[in-house]
N, C-alpha and C positions, 0 to 999 in steps of 0.2 A: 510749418515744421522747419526747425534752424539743425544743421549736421556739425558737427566738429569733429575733430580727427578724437580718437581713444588713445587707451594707452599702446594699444597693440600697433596702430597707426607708428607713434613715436619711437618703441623700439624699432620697429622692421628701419626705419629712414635712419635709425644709429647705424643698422647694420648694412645699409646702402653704402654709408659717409663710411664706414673701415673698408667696402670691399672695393668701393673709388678709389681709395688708397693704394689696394696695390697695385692700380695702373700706372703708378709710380717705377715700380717694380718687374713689372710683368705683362705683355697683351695679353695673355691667354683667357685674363678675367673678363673679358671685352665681352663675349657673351656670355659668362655666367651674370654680368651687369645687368644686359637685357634680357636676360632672363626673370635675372629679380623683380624687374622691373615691372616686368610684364606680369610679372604674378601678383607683384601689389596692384596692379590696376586693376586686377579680376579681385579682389579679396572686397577691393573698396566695391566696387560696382555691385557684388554679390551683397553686400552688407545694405546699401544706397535701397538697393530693390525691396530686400528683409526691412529694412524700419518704415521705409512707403509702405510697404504692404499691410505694416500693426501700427501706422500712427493712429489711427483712429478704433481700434483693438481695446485700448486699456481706457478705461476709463475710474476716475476718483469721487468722491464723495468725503464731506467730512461734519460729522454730526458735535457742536460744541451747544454746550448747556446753555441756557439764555440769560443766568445769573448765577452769581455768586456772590459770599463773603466775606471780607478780607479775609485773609488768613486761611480759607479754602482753597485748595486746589480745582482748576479747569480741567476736570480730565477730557480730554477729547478724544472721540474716534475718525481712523483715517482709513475709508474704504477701497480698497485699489483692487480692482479685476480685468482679468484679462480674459476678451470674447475673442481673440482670437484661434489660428491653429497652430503656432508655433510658440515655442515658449519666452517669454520676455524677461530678459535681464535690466532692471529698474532699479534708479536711487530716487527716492523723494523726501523733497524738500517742503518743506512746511513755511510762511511766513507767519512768525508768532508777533503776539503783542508787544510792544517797545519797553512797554511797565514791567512784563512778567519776567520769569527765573525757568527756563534757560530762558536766552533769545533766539536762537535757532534747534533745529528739527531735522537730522536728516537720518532716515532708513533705507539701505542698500536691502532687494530681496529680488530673488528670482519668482518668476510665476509659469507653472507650464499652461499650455492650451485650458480654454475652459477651465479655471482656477482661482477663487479669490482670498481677501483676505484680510483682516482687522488690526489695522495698529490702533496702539495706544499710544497719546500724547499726553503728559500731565504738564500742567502749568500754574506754576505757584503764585500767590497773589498777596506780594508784600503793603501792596495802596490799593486803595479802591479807584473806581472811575469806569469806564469804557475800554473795555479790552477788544482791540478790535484785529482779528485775524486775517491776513492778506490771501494772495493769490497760490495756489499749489504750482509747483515744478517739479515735473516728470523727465528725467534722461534715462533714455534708453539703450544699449551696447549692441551693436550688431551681433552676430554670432561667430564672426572672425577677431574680434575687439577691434578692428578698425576704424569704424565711424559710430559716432553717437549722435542722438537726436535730443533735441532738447523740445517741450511743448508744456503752457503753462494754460492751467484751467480757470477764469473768471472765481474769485470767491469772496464771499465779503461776510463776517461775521461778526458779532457784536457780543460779549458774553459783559453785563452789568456786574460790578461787583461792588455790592451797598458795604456801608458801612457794617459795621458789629455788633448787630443790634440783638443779638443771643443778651445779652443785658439787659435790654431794657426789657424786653417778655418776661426776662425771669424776674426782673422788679416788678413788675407790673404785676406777675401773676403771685407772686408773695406778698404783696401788696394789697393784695383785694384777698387772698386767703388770712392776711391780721385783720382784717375788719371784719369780713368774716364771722371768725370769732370773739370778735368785742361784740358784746351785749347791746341788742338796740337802742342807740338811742332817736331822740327825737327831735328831727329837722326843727329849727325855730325860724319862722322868718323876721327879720328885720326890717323895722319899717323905719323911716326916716326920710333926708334930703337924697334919695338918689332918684335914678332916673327912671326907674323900673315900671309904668300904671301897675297898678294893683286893684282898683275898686273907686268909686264915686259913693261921697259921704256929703252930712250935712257941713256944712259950713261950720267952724267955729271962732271964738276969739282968740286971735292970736295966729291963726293960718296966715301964709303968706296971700297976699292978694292977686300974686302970678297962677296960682294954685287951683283959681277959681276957674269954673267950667262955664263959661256967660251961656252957651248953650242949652245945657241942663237948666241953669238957674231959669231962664228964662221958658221953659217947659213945664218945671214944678212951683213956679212961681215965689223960690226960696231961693238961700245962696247955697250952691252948692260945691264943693270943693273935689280935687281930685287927688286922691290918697297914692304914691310913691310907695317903692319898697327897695332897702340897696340890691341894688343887684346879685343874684342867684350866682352869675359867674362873672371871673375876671379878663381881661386881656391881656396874655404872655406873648411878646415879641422876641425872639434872639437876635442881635446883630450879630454877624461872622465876618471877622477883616480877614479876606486873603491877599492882604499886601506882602509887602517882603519880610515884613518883623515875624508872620507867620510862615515862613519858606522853613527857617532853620529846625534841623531834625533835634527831639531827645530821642534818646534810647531808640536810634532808627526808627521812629517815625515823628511825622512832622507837625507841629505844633497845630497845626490846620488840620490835621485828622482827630487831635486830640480834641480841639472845639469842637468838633460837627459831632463829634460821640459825643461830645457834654449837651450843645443845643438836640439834639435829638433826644437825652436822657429829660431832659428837662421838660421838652412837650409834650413826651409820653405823659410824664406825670400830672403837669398841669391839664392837658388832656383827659385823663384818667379820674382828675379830680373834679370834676366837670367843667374847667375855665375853657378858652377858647387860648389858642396857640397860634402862631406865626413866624417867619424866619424872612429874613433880609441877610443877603451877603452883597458884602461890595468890596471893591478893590479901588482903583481909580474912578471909577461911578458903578451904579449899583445893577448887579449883573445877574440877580433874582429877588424876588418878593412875591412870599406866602401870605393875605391878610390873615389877623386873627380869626377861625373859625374852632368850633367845638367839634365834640364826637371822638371816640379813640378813632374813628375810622380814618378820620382826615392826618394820621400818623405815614400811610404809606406815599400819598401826595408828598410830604416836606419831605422824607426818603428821596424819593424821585428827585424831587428839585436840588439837590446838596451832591449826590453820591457821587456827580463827576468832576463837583468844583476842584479844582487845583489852584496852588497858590501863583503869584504871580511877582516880579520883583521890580515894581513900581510903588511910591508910597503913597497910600492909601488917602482919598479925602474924603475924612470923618465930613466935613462941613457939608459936603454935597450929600453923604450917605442922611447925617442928621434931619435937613433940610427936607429929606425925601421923607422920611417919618413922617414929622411934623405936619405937612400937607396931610399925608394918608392916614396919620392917625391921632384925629382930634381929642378921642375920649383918653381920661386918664388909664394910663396901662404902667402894668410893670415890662421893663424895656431891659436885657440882660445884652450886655456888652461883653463879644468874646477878642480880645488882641494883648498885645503888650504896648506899652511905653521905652520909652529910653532918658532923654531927658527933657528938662523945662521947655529948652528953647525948643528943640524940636518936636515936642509933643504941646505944643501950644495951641494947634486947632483940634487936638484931642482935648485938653482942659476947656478952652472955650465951649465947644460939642455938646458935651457930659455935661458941664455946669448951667448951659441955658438948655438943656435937653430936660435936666430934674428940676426944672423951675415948673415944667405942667407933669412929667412922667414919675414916675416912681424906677431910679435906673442903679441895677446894681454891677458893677464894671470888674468884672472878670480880668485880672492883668496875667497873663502865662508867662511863667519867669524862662529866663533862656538856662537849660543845665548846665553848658558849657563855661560860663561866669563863676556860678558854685563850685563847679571841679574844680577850677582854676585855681580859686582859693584856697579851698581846701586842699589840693596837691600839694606833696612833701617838695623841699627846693632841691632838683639837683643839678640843674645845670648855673651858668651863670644868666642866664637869659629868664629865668624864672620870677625872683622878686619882682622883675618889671611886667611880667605877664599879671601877678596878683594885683601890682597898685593899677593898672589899665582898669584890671576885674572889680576895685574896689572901688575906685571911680564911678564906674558904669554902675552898676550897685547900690552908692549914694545919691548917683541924682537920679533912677529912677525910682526912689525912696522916698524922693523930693516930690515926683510926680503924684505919687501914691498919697502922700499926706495933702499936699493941696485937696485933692480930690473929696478926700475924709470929710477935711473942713469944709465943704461945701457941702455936707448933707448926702454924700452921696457912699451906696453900701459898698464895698471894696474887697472884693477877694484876691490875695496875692499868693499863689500855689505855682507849685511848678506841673506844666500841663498835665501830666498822666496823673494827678492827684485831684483836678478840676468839680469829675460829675458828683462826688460826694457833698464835699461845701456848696457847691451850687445848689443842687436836690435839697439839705438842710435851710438853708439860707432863703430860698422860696417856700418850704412848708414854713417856716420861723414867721416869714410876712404877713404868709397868709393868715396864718391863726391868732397874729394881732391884728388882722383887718385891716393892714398899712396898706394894701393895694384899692 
């Protein structure tokens, strides 16, 4: 237990320092001095004994939910009672998350003997990630305001707050309610060069001779061959760059929350559809990997893994993230790439990336334009400083324009949206794929 003087402490010592004074003046204050004196030392001493005796008297509790998200409030509860037999005069302090809105917490309240009681905390939650609650602080006031005690209780809490995935359940569940109602139809399978076994057939002319089963053959005494079917489901990979091109905010939030709601939107569905889904995010090297797996259920996994990435302001190496694919994922997959560009030269191990990336993958490269460019230009002129903010703007504009065309030319699918517009082209642009069988 740590004491500090109160407020009551600091005036009484004003009113020492005027009655020192008129010994200036006067003896006669001599002992009304030591008087005073004597009386603050019994005030303090009386107070000293009162907060010993209830430091361990009050005791806190603080009940915070274990998830949320974004855009939901934490409401938290703050238990404070008092076992003791005198009444306590208490302010507590809360330490809240660094993300949240407030960032402090503090409630003044008396408690008499045998007495508890329930605050409420709300904490609003502008980002997602790990909201993590600190230690509580308790002061106490003596019952002369004299001396206060201070005493802090061990607390460590962690409230999740996922992304905003209220969207993607309600797609998903509008989504299986239109088919639904479309009229049955009938699964066809497709048989050809994929890699799928489906069944052992006779031999014919014209089969490839990789095809043949020397085992079988050699059992039935004929050639028999082993019949493929393409594959039932595809592989959906998202990359997420949380370099620094993804730090900058639109519309108060940051282009990095805008991807993880789009790579989420998108595995539900591929998901959903029966393909098999995955997510990679990197920064500087790669700081999580989901492989491709199916089932809607493997949606709360890629959740988990994403909901606390933050972005970071180092630039990003596409080469090493690429390279980590490649290893890990031999079979042809569709590969969706969430970042921006800027220009040629500096987006040059993004061009190389992407372009020897779609040489085995099927990769459609998501670019999230920066808002703050567009306003620019589009802003009426009123200062004199202006025209040169647009030509900077139109600059910046043409040669990631430049990035963008290259990229085309190489075969590769290109969405250029400004982020909070992202999940819908993206969603389109993957059913579109799928239903030509490009993946």
């Amino acid at each position: 237990m740590r004491v500090f003087p109160d407020k009551g402490f600091t005036a009484y010592a004003a009113f020492l320092a005027l009655l020192s004074g008129g010994l200036l003046i006067t003896g006669w204050t001599w002992g009304l001095l030591i008087s005073a004196c004597l009386l603050a030392v019994a005030l303090a001493l009386f107070d000293y004994r009162r907060l010993s005796k209830m430091k361990d008297a009050v005791q806190v509790r603080v009940d915070a939910p274990p998830s949320r998200q974004r855009g939901e409030p934490i409401q938290t509860s703050v238990y404070v009672s008092n076992h003791g037999t005198c009444r306590a005069n208490l302010t507590v302090r809360l330490c809240l998350p660094l993300q949240g809105v407030p960032r402090a917490w503090v409630e003044r309240l008396s408690l008499g003997p045998g007495t508890g009681v329930a605050l409420q905390c709300e904490v609003q939650t502008p980002v997602r990630g790990a909201y993590e609650f600190g230690d509580i602080w308790i002061r106490m006031s003596g019952p002369a305001r004299f001396l206060q005690s201070q005493r802090s209780w061990p607390h460590s809490a962690v409230c999740r707050v996922y992304p905003d995935v209220k969207r993607v359940r309600e797609y998903i569940m509008s989504r299986r309610a239109h088919v639904a109602s479309v009229p049955h139809v009938r699964r066809a399978t497709l048989r050809g060069m994929g890699s799928e076994f489906e069944r052992l057939r006779d031999y014919e002319p014209g089969d490839d001779i990789r095809r043949i089963d020397w085992r079988a053959t050699a059992k039935h005494r004929k050639l028999i061959s082993r019949n493929y079917e393409i594959e039932s489901f595809r592989d959906v990979l998202v990359m997420v760059d949380r370099g620094r091109l993804m730090a900058s905010e639109s519309r108060e939030t940051s282009k990095l929350d805008h991807a993880i709601d789009a790579a989420l939107m998108i595995s539900a569905v591929a998901l959903d559809s029966g393909d098999h889904a995955g997510i990679l995010v990197f920064g500087k090297d790669v700081s999580a990997y989901l492989p491709p797996r199916g089932a809607i259920s493997y949606l709360p996994t890629l959740i988990e893994a994403v909901y606390a990435v933050q972005p970071i302001l180092d630039e990003s190496d596409f080469l090493r993230a690429f390279a980590h694919l490649q290893i890990r994922l031999p079979k042809r997959s569709l590969i969706v790439v969430l970042t921006d560009v800027i220009d040629p030269e500096v987006s040059r191990s993004i061009l190389e990336g992407v372009l020897a990336l779609n040489k085995r993958h099927l990769v459609i490269f998501a670019a999230l334009r920066t808002p703050a460019l567009y306003d620019a230009i589009a802003a009426p002129v009123d200062d004199p400083l202006d025209p040169f903010r647009k030509a900077v703007a139109y600059r910046l504009v043409r040669e990631r324009g430049e990035v963008i065309r290259r990229l085309r030319k190489g075969g590769v699918e290109v969405l250029d949206v400004l982020p909070g517009e992202i999940t819908i082209p993206l969603v389109n642009k993957y059913v579109e794929l799928r239903e030509q069988n490009r993946l």
